[in-house]
C-alpha positions in Angstrom: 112.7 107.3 133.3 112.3 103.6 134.0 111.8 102.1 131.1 109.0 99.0 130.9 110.0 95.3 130.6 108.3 93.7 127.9 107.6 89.9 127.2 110.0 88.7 124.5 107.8 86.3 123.1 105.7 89.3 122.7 108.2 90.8 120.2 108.2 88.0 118.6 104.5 87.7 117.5 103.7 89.2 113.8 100.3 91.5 114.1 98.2 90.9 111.2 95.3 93.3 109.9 92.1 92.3 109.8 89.8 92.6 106.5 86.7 94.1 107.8 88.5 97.2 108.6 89.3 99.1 105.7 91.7 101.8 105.2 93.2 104.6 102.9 96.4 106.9 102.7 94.8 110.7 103.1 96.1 113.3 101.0 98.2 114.1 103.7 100.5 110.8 103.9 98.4 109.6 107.3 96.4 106.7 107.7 92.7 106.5 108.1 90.6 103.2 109.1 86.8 102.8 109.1 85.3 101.3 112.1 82.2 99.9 111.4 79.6 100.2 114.6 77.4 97.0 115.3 75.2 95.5 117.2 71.9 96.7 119.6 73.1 99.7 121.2 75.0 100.9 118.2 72.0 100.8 116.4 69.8 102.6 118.8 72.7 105.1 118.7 72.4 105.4 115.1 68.7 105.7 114.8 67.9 108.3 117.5 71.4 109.9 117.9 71.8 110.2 114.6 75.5 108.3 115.2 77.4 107.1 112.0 77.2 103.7 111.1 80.8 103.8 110.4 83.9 106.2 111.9 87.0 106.9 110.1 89.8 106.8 112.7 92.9 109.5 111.5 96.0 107.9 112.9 99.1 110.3 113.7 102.5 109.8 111.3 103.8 107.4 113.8 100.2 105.2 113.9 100.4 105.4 109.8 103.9 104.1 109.6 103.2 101.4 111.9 99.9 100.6 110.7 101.4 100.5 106.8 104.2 98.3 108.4 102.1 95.4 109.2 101.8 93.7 106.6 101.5 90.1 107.9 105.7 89.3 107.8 106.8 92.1 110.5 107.3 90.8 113.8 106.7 93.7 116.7 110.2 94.0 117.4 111.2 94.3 113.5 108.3 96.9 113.5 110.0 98.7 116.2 113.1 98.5 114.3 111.3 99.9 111.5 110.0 102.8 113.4 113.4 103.8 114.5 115.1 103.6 111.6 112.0 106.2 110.3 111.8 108.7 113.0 115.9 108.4 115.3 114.8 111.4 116.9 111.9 109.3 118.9 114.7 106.1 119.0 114.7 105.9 122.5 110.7 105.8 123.2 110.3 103.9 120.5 109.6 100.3 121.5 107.7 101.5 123.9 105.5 103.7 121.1 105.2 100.7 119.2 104.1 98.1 121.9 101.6 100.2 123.1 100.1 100.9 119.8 99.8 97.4 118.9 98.7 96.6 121.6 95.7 99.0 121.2 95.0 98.2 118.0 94.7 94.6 119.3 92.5 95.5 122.0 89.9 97.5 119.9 90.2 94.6 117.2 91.8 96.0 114.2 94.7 93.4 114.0 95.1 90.0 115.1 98.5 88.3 116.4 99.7 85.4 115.1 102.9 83.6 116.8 106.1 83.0 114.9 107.3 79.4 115.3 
C-alpha cells in the first residue's frame, strides 16, 4: 500500500482546541465533545424536527488519545509519535490515522492550527 506524502510543514503545526466545544472522559476512558448547532436552518431543525440543540460526538480510543494529546504544545508529528508509542500494533498506519483525524477535526472546527516558528 502506497503510503501518502504529507507536507512537512504540516507536521510541524501544533493543533490547538477550541473553547466553545466542550468535552468529557466517559466512564469508558473515550472522549465525548458537544457540538453546539447554530444558525437559521439549525434552528428550524430544532423547532419542527425536534433536532438537539447540542450533539455529543463519542470519539473511538484512537480519536480520545489524540484528542487528550492536544493540548496546545504537541506538534502533529509529536502527536503521531504519541499515538505510536500508545497503540505499536497500528505503528505503521499511524501518521496517516493521525493526519487525517486532525485534519477533520480542523475541518468541522473543533481545533485550530497554529504554526511553530
Amino acid at each position: 500500500m502506497a503510503r501518502r506524502k504529507i507536507p512537512a510543514n504540516y507536521l510541524d503545526c501544533v493543533p490547538v482546541r477550541r473553547a466553545d466545544h466542550p468535552w468529557r472522559r466517559t466512564k469508558d476512558g473515550t472522549v465525548e465533545v458537544d457540538m453546539e448547532h447554530r444558525g437559521f436552518y439549525a434552528s428550524i431543525a430544532q423547532r419542527f424536527f425536534h433536532k438537539p440543540r447540542v450533539s455529543h460526538i463519542a470519539l473511538d480510543k484512537y480519536g480520545s488519545a489524540v484528542w487528550e494529546g492536544i493540548d496546545g504544545a504537541n506538534t502533529v508529528s509529536e502527536l503521531a509519535r504519541i499515538m505510536e508509542e500508545r497503540f505499536p500494533d497500528e505503528r505503521e498506519r499511524m501518521l496517516d490515522r493521525v493526519v487525517t483525524f486532525v485534519a477533520t477535526l480542523q475541518r468541522n472546527g473543533f481545533i485550530s492550527m497554529r504554526k511553530e516558528p
